[in-house]
C-alpha positions in Angstrom: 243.6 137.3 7.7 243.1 137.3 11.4 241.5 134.0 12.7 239.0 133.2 15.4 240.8 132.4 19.0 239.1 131.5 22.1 239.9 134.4 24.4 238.6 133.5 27.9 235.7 131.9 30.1 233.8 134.6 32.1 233.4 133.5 36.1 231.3 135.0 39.2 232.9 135.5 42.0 230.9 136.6 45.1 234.2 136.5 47.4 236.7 138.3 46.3 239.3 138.1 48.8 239.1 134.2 49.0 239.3 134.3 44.8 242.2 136.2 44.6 244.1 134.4 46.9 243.4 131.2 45.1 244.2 132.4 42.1 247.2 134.1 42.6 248.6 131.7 45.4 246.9 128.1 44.8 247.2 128.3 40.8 250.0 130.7 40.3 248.6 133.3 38.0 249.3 136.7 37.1 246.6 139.8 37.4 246.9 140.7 33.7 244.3 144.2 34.1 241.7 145.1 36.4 238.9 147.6 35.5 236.0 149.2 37.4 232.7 149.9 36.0 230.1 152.2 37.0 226.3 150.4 36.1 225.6 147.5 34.5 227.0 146.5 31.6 224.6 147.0 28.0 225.6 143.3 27.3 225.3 142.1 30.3 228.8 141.3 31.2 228.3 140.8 34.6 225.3 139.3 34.6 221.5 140.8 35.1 222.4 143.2 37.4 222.6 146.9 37.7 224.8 147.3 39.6 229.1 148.8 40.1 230.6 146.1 39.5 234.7 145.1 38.1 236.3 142.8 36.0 239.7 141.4 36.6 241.8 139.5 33.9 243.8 136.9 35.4 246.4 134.0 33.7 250.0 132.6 33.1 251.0 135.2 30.2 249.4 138.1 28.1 245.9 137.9 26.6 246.9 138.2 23.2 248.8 134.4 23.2 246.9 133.0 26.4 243.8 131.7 27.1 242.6 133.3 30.8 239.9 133.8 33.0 237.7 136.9 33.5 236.5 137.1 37.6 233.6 139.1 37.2 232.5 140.7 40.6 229.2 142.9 41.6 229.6 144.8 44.2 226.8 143.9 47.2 226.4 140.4 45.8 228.4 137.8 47.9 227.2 134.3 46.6 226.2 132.3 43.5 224.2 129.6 42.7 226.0 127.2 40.9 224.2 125.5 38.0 225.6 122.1 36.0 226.4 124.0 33.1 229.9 124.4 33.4 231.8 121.5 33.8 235.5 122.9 34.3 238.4 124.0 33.5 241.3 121.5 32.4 245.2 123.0 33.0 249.0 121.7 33.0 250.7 123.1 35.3 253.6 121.0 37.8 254.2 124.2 39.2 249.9 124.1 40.6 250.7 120.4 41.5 253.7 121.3 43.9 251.4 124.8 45.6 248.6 122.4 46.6 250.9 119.9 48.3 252.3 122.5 49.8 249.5 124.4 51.0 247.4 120.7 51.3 244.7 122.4 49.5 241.7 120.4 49.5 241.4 117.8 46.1 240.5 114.5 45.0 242.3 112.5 42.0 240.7 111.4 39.0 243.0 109.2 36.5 245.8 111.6 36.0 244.1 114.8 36.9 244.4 116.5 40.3 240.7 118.2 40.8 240.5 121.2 43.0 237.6 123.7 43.1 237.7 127.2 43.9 236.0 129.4 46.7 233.1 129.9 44.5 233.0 126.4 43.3 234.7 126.1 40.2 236.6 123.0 39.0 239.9 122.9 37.9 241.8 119.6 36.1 245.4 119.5 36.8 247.7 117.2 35.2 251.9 117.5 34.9 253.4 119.2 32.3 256.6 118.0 30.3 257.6 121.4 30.4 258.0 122.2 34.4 258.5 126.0 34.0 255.1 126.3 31.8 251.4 126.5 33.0 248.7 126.4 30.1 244.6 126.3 30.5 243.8 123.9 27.6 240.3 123.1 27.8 236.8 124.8 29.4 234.2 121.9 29.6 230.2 122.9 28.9 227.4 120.4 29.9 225.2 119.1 26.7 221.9 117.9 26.5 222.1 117.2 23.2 225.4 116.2 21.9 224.4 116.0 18.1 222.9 119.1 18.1 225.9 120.8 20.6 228.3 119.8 17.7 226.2 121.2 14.5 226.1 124.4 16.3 229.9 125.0 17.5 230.7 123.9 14.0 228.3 125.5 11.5 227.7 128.5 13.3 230.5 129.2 15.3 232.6 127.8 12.9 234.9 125.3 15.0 236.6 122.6 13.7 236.1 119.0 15.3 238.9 117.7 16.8 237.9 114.5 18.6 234.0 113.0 18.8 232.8 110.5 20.5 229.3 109.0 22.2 228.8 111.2 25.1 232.1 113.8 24.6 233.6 116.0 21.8 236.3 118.7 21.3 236.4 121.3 19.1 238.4 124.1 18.5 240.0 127.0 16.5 243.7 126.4 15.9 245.9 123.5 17.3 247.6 125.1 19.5 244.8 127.0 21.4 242.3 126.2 24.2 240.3 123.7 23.4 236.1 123.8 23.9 235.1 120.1 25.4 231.0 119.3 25.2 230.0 116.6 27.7 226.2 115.2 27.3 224.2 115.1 30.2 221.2 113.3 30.8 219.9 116.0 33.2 218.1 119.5 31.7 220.6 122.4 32.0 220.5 124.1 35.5 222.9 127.6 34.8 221.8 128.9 38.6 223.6 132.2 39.1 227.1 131.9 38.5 226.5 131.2 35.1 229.5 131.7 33.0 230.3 133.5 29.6 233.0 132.0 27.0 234.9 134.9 24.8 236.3 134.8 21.5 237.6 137.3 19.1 237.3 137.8 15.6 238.3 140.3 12.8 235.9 142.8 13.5 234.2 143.4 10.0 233.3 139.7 10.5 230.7 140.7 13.3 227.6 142.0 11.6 228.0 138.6 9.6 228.0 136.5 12.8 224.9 138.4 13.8 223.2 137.9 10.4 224.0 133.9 10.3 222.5 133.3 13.6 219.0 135.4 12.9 218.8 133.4 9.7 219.4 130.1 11.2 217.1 131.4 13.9 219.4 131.2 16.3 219.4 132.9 20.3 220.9 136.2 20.2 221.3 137.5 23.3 222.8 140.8 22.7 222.9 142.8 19.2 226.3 144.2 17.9 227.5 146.7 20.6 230.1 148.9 21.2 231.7 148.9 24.8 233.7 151.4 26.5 236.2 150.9 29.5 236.9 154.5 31.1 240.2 155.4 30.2 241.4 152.4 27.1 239.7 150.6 24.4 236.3 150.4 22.6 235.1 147.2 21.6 232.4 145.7 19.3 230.5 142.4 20.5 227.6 140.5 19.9 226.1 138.0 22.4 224.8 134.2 21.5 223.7 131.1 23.3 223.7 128.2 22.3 221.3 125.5 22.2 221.8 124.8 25.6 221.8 128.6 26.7 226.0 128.9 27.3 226.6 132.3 26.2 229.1 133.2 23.9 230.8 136.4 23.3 232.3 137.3 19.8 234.1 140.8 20.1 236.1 142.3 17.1 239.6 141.0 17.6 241.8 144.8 16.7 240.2 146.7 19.2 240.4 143.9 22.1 244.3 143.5 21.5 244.1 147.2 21.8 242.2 146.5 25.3 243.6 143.4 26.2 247.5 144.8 26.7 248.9 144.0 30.3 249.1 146.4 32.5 251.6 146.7 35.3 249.8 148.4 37.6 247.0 146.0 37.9 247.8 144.4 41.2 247.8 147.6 43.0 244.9 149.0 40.6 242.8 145.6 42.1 244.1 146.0 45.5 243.3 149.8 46.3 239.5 148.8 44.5 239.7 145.9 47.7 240.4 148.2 50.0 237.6 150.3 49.0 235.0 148.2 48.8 232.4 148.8 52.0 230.4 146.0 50.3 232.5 143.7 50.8 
């Protein structure tokens, strides 16, 4: 039986160029795929807007055994608003350590994370790795304002298992050895501005009109009803869209055809840099 697996966490980027560069030369990763859309998307992948927009898939190894990052990008829209809802991203990577001494790229330490944000303003934790030739994300950090009530829903619902709770922090998760969810309580209200992020995971795909049918009897938020999704030229996909008490949007797409989707392509650093080139909104 295919199991649940955290897939990736959905960013904003308004600056493209500046992104890219930290990505690829501050943290080291890999374009995986790149894809161009015409329209917005029906489940709102990129956001309210109606608009062109792309979708590059970016990390240290393929999406079926990785946990990466989606850089979602309208075309015309340059800035975000960050919100407090997203917390950050926590990695291993020596490799990271070394590029930002290198390139004394801005950060601040914080017991025995190195903390670096990217042009658009999202965190990153760095610590060493025992393994110097390996860079892993292990964590994505969501702001609660209700920790009790965070944790009933990640577990009942969305079926995680708890793997460490305490007062104001807990972690929960699929498997061991995949990225981990980390819920921090807040004392604030939830401010998601614009930039407002999106966290993917897969499923078997007969389990997704069950997902949807759990959440309208626990009158849960639904933010998009099972969907198919095409991407011009690969792949179909099934999703549904949730929130979660505290409005962090979840994405559960039917695991067969995303691996399908999901395979590296080769060409994808010349497929985003022609689409660079191109772009007169930039």
């Amino acid at each position: 039986m295919t199991e649940r697996r955290p897939l990736h966490f959905v960013f904003k980027i308004g600056d493209r160029a500046a992104s890219m560069d930290f990505y690829q030369r501050i943290l080291g990763m890999t374009v995986l795929r790149h894809e161009e859309f015409e329209g917005g998307c029906k489940a709102t992948c990129n956001g309210p807007y109606n608009l062109n927009w792309s979708k590059t898939m970016i990390g240290y190894g393929d999406e079926d055994t990785n946990y990466v990052l989606e850089l979602t990008y309208n075309y015309g829209i340059h800035s975000y608003v960050n919100g407090n809802e997203f917390r950050g991203i926590t990695m291993t990577s020596s490799d990271t350590l070394e590029r930002i001494k290198r390139y004394n790229y801005p950060s601040i330490t914080e017991d025995e994370y190195t903390v670096i944000k990217s042009p658009c303003g999202y965190t990153f934790r760095i610590r060493e790795n025992s393994d110097e030739d390996l860079s892993i994300l292990t964590h994505f950090t969501l702001s609660s304002t209700n920790l009790k009530r965070s944790i009933e829903f990640w577990r009942d619902y969305a079926k995680m298992k708890e793997y460490e709770i305490s007062d104001r922090r807990a972690i929960l998760g699929y498997l061991p050895n995949q990225a981990k969810l980390i819920l921090e309580e807040i004392d604030d209200t939830i401010d998601r501005g614009t930039a407002s992020g999106r966290a993917a995971f897969s499923c078997p795909t007969e389990d997704l009109p069950g997902i949807q049918a759990l959440m309208e009897e626990k009158k849960q938020t639904i933010l998009n009803t099972l969907v198919k999704l095409d991407t011009p030229g690969k792949a179909t996909v099934e999703v549904v869209i949730l929130a979660d008490p505290d409005g962090h949007e979840i994405c559960f797409v039917g695991d067969e055809g995303f691996r399908e989707l999901s395979q590296v392509d080769l060409d994808a650093t010349k497929v985003l840099e022609d689409a660079m080139k191109a772009d007169i909104s930039a």
